[in-house]
N, C-alpha and C positions, 0 to 999 in steps of 0.2 A: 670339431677340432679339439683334441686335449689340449687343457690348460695348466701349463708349467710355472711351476712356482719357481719364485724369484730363487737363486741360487741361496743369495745367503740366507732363506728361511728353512729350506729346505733340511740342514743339519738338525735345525734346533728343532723341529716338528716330529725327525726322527728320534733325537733324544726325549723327547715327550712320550711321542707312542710307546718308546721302550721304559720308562720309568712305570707309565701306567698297565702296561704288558706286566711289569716286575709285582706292582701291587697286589693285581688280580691273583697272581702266583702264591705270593708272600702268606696269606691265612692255609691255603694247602700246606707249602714246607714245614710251618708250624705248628699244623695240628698234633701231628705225635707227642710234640713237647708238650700240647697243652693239656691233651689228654691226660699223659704223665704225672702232672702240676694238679691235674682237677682229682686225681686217682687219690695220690700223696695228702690233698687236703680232706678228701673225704674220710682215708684214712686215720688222720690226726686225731680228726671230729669225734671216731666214731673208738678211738682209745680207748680200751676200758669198758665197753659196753659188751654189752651179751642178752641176745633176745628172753624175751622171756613170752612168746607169741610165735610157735611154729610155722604157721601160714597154712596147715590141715586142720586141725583138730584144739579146742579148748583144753587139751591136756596142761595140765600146771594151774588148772583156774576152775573155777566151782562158784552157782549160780547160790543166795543167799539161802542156809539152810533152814532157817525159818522165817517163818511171814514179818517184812517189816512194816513200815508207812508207805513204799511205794508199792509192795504187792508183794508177790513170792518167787519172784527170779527175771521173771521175762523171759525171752526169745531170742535167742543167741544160736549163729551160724556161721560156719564160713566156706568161703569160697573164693577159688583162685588167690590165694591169700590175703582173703580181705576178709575179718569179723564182722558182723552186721549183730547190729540189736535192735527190737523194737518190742513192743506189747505182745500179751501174749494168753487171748491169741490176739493178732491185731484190731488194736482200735477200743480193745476193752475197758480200759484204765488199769490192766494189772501189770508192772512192772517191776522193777527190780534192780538187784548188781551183781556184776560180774566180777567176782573177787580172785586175785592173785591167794594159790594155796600159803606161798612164803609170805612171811611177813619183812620188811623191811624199814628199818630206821632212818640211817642218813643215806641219801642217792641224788641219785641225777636219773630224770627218765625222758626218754624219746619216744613221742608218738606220732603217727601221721591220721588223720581224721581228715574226714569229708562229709558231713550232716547234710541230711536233706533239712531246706525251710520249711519251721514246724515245731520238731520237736527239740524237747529239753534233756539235757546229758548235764553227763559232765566226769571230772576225774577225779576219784575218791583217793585217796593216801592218806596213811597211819590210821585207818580204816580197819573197825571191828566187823564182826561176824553180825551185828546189830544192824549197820547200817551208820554208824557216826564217823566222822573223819572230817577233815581239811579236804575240801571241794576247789579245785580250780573249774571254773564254770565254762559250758559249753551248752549252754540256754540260747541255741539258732532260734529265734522265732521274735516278734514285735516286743519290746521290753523286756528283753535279753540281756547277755555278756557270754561273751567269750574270753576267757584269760585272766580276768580277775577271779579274786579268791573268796571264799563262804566254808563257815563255821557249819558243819550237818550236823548238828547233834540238838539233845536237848537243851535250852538256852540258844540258839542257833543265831546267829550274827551273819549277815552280808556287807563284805566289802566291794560294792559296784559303784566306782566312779561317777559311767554312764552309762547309758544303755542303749542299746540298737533297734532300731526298725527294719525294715525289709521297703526295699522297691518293688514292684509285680508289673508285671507287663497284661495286655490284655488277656492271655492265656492263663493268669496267678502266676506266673513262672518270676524266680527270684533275677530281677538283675542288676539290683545292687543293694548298697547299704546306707542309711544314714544314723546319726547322733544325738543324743540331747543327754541332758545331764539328770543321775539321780536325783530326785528330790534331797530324801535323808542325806547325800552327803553336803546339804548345806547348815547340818549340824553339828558336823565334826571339826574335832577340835584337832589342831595342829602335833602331828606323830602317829595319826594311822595308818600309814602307809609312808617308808621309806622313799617310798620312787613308784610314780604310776603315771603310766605313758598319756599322752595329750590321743584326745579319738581323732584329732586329725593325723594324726602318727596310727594309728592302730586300723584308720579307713585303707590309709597307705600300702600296708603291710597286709592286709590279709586278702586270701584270693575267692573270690566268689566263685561258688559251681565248680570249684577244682581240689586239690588236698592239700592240706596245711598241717605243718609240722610244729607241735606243742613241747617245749622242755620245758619240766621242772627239777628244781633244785631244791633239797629238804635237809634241814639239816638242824642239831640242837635237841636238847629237850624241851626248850620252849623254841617252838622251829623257826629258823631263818628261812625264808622261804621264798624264793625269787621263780617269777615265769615267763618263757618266750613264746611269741607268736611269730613265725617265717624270720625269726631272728631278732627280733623287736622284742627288748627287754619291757614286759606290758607292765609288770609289777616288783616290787618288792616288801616285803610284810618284815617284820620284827617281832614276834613273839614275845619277844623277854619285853621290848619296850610300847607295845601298841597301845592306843590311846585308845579306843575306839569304846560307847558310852559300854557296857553290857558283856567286854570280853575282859573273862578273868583266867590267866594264866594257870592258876593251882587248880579250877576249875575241871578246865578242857584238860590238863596233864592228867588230872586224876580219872576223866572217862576214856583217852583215848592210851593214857601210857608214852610207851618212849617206841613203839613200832608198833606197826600194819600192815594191813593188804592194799596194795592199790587196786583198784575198782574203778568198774566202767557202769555209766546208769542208763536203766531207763527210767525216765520218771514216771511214776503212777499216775490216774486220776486221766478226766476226760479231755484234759490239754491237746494232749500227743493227738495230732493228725492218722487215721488209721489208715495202713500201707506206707508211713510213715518212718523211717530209717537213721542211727546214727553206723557211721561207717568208720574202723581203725585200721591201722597194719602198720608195720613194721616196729612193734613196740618191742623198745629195748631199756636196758636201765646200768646205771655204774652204783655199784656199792660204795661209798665213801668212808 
């Protein structure tokens, strides 16, 4: 025998069902608008920018034309519009950079990277034909950094906070990350770095085994120099005022000048894992 509910609950069970009916509905009606909304602010973002990374062909970029400290160019590919670098030929120690023909001064550049665990990258600007520049670091491997900044030149200075480990599962396979803190930076003295994110902020933000989106901001003759990780302001540098023991500002202007190429690395020497890959795409930049 069916059982009847009491009359007076009956109304209020149907005004439930229908509210929870309304719910399940309400993210359909609204996707269009959100779509819209996610369009509009990708848009915003992306103001001003203009590739400079076809997603065919290295055209606009040229491997270093003479032999530096990491090697004499390395191994540069793309596919599906993804650039790949690695030794060359793999596992050798001879590597290289991948240099922008233009030079550029002040900008804002967007990257998106995916590094296999292992090797050491990273992103050169105001970057000679030499091999020197301002490094935002992309050192994936045990005693790494990603996102903070390094002096590549002669006289060469590292600003790394902390540095990173890698988790391995029984296969080696990366599945996660942890932190400890640089030694040298329990030397430094208060003004070398404006702003530099805590690694429990930067474990947060960055995604393992997937792609992560790198900006920088360059700016100045003695550079102001701010960088993001998945939106997480990692650093900010001050050029004109940094403390740091070893960086002299008349120094580095006078090897690197007021523009460069940005550049992608592979690092030389028998580090790099062989079969071993740094991976970029959709690299874009605003001139400022």
């Amino acid at each position: 025998m069916k059982r009847k509910l009491p009359p007076d609950l009956s109304p209020i069970l149907s005004r439930r069902q229908f509210h929870l009916a309304s719910l399940a509905l309400a993210p359909c009606a609204l996707a269009p608008a959100n779509r819209q909304l996610h369009a509009a602010q990708t848009d915003a973002a992306n103001h001003g920018f203009h590739s400079i990374f076809n997603g065919r062909t290295i055209e606009g970029w040229h491997t270093n034309r003479q032999k530096i400290g990491h090697g004499s160019g390395g191994r540069w590919r793309v596919n599906q519009g993804v650039l790949t670098g690695e030794q060359d030929p793999p596992g050798s120690g001879n590597g290289g950079l991948l240099l922008s023909d233009k030079k550029y001064a002040d900008f804002e550049l967007s990257i998106e990277m995916n590094p296999d665990w292992g090797p050491c990258s990273g992103v050169f600007f105001r970057c000679t034909e030499q091999g020197a520049g301002f490094q935002m670091y992309v050192d994936y491997h045990d005693n790494g950094n990603v996102g903070h900044l390094r002096g590549e030149m002669p006289g060469a200075f590292a600003l790394m906070p902390f540095k990173i480990d890698g988790l391995l599962d029984d296969q080696k396979r990366l599945t996660g990350l942890t932190t400890k803190p640089d030694p040298r930076v329990l030397k430094w003295p208060a003004g070398v770095y404006e702003h530099a994110c805590t690694p429990q902020a930067w474990l947060k933000a960055w995604r393992v085994n997937d792609w992560n989106t790198a900006r920088i901001r360059c700016v100045g003759k003695y550079p102001q120099i701010s960088t993001w990780i998945n939106g997480l302001n990692v650093c900010r540098f001050n050029g004109e005022t940094c403390t740091l023991p070893g960086y002299d500002k008349q120094r580095v202007f006078g090897m690197l000048g007021r523009s460069g190429s940005i550049g992608l690395q592979v690092h030389g020497g028998k580090g790099w894992p062989k079969g071993g890959k740094c991976r970029w795409r959709h690299i874009k930049i605003k001139e400022l």
